[in-house]
Backbone as a chain_set.jsonl record, in Angstrom:
{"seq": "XXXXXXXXXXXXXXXXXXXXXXXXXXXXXXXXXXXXXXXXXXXXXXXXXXXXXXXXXXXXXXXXXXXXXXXXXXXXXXXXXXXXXXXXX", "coords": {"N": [[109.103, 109.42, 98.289], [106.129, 108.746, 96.915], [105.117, 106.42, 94.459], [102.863, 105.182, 91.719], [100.207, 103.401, 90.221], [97.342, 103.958, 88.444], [93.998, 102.055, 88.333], [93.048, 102.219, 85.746], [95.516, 102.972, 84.221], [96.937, 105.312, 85.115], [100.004, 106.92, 85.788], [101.587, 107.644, 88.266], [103.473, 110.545, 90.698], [104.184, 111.01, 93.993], [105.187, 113.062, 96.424], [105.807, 112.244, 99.789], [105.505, 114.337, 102.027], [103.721, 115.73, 101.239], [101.262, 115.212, 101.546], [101.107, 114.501, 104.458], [101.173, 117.627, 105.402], [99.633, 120.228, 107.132], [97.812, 121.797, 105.841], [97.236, 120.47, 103.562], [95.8, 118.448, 104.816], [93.797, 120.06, 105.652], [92.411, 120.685, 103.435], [91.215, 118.412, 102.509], [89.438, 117.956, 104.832], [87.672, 119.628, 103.59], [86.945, 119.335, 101.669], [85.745, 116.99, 102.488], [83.061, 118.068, 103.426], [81.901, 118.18, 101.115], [82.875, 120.468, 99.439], [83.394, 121.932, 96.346], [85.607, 123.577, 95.675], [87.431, 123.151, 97.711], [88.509, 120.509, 96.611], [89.565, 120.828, 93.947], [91.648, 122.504, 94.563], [93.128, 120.275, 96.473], [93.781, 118.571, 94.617], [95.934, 119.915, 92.997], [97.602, 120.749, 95.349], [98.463, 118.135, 95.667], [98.861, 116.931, 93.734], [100.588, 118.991, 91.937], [101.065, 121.309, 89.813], [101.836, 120.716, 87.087], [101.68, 117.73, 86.728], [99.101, 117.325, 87.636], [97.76, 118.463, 85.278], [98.7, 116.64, 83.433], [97.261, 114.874, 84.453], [94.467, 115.633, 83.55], [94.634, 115.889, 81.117], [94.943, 113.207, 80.401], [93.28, 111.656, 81.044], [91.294, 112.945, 78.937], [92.537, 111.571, 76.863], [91.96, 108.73, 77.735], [89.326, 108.989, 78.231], [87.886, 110.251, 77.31], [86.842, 112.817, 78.379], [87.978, 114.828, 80.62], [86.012, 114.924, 82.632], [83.812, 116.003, 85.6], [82.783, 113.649, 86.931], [85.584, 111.309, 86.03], [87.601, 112.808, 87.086], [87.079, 112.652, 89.771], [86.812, 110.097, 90.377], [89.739, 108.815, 89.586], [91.348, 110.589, 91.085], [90.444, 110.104, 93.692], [91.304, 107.182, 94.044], [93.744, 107.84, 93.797], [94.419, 108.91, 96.043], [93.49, 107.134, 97.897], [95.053, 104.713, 97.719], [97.864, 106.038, 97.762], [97.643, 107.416, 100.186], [97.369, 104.486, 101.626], [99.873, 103.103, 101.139], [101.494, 105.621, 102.325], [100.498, 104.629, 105.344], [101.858, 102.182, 105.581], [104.627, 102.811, 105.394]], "CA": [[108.262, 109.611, 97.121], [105.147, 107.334, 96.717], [104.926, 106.29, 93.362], [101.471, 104.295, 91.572], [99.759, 103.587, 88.856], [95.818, 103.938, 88.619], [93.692, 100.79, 87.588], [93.06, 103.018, 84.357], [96.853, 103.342, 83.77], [97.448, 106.96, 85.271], [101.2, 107.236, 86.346], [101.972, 109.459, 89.234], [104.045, 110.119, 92.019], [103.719, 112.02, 95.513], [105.998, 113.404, 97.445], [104.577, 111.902, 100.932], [105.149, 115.381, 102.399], [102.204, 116.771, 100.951], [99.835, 114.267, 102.327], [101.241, 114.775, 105.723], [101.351, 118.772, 105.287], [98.486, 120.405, 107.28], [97.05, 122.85, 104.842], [96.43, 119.477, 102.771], [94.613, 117.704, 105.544], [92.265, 120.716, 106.117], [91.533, 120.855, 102.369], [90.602, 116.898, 102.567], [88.497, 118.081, 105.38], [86.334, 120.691, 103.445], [86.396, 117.991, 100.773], [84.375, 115.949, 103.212], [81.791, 118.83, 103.563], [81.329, 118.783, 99.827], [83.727, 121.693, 98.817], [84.217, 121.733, 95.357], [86.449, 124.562, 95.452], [88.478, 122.379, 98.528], [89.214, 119.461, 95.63], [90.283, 121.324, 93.054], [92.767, 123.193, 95.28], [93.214, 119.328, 96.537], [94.334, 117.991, 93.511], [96.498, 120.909, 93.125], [98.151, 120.853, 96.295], [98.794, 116.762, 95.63], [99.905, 116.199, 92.448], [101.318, 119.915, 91.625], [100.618, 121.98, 88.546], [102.319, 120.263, 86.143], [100.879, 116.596, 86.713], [97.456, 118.001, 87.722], [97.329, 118.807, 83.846], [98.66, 115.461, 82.859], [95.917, 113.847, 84.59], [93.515, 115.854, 82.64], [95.069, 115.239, 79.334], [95.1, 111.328, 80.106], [91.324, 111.437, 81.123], [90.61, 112.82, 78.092], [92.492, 110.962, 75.533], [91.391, 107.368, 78.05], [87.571, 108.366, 78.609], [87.007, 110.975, 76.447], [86.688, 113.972, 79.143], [88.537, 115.165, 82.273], [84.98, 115.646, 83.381], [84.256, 115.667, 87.322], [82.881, 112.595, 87.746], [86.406, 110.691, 85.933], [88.639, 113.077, 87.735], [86.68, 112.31, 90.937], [87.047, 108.592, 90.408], [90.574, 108.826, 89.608], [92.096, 111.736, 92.125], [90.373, 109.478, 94.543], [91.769, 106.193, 93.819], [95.331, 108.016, 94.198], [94.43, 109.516, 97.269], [93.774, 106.166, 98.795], [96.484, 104.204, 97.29], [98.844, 107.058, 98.653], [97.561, 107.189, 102.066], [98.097, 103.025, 102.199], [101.296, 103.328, 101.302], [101.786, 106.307, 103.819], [100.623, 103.973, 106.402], [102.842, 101.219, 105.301], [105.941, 102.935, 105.349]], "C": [[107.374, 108.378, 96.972], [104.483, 107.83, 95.327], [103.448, 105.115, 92.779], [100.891, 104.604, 90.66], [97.918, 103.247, 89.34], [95.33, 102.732, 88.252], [93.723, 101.656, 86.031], [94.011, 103.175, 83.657], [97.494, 104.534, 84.159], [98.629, 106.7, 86.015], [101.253, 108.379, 87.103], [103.022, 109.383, 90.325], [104.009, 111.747, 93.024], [104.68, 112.196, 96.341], [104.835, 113.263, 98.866], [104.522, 113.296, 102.063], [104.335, 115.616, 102.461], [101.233, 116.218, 101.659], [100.159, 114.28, 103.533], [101.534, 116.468, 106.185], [100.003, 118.891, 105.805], [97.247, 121.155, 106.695], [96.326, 121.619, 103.942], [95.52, 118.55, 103.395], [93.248, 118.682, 105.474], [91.605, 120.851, 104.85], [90.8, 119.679, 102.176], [89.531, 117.178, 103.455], [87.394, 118.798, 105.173], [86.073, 119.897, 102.133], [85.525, 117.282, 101.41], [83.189, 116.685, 103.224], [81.156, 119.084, 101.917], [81.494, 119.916, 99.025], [84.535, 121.56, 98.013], [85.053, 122.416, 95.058], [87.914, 123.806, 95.942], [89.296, 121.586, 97.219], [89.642, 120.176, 94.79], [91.941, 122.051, 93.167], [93.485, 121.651, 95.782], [94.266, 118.704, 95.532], [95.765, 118.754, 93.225], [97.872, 121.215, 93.845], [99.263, 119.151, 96.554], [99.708, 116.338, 94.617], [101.234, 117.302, 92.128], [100.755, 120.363, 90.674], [100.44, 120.398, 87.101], [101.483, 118.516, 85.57], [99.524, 116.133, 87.215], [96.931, 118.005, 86.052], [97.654, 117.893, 83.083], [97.348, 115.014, 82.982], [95.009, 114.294, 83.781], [93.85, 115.579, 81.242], [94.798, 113.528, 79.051], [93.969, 111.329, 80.508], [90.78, 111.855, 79.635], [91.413, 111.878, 76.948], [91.979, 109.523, 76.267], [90.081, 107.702, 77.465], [87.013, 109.721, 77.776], [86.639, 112.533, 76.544], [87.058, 113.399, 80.063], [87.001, 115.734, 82.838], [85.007, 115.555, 85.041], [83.974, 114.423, 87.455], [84.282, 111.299, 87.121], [87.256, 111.256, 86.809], [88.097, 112.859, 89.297], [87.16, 110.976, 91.347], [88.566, 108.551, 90.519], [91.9, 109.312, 90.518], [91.859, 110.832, 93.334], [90.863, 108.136, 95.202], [93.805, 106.804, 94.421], [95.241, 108.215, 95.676], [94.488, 108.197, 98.209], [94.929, 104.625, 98.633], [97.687, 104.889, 97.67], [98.809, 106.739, 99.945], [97.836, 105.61, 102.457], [99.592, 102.879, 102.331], [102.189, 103.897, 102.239], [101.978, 105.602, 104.705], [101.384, 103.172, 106.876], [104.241, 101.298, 105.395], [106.225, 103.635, 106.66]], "O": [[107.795, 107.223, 96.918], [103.806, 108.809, 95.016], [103.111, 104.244, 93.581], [100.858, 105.728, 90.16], [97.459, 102.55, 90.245], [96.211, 102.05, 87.728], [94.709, 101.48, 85.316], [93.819, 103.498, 82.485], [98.555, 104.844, 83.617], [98.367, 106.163, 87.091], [101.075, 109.571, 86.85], [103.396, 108.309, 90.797], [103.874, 112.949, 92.792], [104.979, 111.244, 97.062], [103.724, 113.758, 99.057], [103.604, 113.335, 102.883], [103.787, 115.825, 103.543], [100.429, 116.851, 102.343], [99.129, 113.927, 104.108], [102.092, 116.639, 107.269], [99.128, 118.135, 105.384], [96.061, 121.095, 107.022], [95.136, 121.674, 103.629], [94.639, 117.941, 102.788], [92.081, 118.325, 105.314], [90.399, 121.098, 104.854], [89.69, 119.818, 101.661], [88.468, 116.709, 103.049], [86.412, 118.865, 105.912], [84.948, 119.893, 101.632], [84.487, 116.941, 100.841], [82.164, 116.03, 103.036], [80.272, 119.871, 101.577], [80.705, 120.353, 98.187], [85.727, 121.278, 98.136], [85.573, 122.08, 93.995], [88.973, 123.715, 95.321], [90.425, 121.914, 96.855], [90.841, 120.115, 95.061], [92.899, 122.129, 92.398], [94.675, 121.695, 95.471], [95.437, 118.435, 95.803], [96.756, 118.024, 93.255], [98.89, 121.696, 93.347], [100.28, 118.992, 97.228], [100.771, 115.719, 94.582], [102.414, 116.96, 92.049], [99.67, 119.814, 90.482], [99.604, 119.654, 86.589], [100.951, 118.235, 84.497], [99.005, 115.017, 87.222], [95.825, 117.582, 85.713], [97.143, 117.932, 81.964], [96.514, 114.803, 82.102], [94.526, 113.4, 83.086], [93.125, 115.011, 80.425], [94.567, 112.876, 78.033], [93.494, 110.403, 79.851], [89.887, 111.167, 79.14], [90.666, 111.456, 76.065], [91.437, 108.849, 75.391], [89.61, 107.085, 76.51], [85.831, 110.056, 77.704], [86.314, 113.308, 75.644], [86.881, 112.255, 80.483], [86.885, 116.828, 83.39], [85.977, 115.14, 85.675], [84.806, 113.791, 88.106], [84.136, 110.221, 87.697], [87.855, 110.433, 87.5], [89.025, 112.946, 90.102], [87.767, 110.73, 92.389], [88.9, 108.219, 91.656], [92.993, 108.765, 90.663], [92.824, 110.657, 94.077], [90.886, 107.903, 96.41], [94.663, 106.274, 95.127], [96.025, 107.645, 96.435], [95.315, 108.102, 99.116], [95.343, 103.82, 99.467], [98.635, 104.147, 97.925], [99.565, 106.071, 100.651], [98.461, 105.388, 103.494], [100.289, 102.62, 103.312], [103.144, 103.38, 102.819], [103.103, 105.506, 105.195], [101.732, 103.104, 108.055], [105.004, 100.335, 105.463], [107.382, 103.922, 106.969]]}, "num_chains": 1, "name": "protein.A"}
């Protein structure tokens, strides 16, 4: 389990499965083409339901709105704070 906190304060944790699951690489890869459908399913597939809908609750009471460009900033920040960790362990 890779656990981490956002600079913002967002608490989360990842089962490192998922990020080494291939269904979640190929959605990272239609994320690269600019598939906003990919990230959403992304996020989804990463955090889970349940703490998918935290994060939006804690974007909006931090910044006001879970709009895209905070949950962009934020989803992304995990993603590569995860994957270091990945590497690391």
């Amino acid at each position: 389990m890779i656990k981490g906190v956002t600079a913002s304060g967002f608490e989360y944790e990842i089962d490192e499965t998922k990020l080494k699951n291939m269904r979640v690489l190929k959605l990272f890869q239609k994320m690269q083409k600019d598939n906003g459908t990919a990230f959403l399913e992304a996020i989804t597939a990463v955090l889970g339901e349940e703490q998918e809908e935290r994060l939006y609750n804690y974007l909006e009471e931090k910044e006001g709105s879970a709009n895209v460009e905070n949950t962009v900033r934020e989803f992304g920040e995990i993603l590569r704070t995860a994957g270091d960790a990945l590497k690391n362990s």
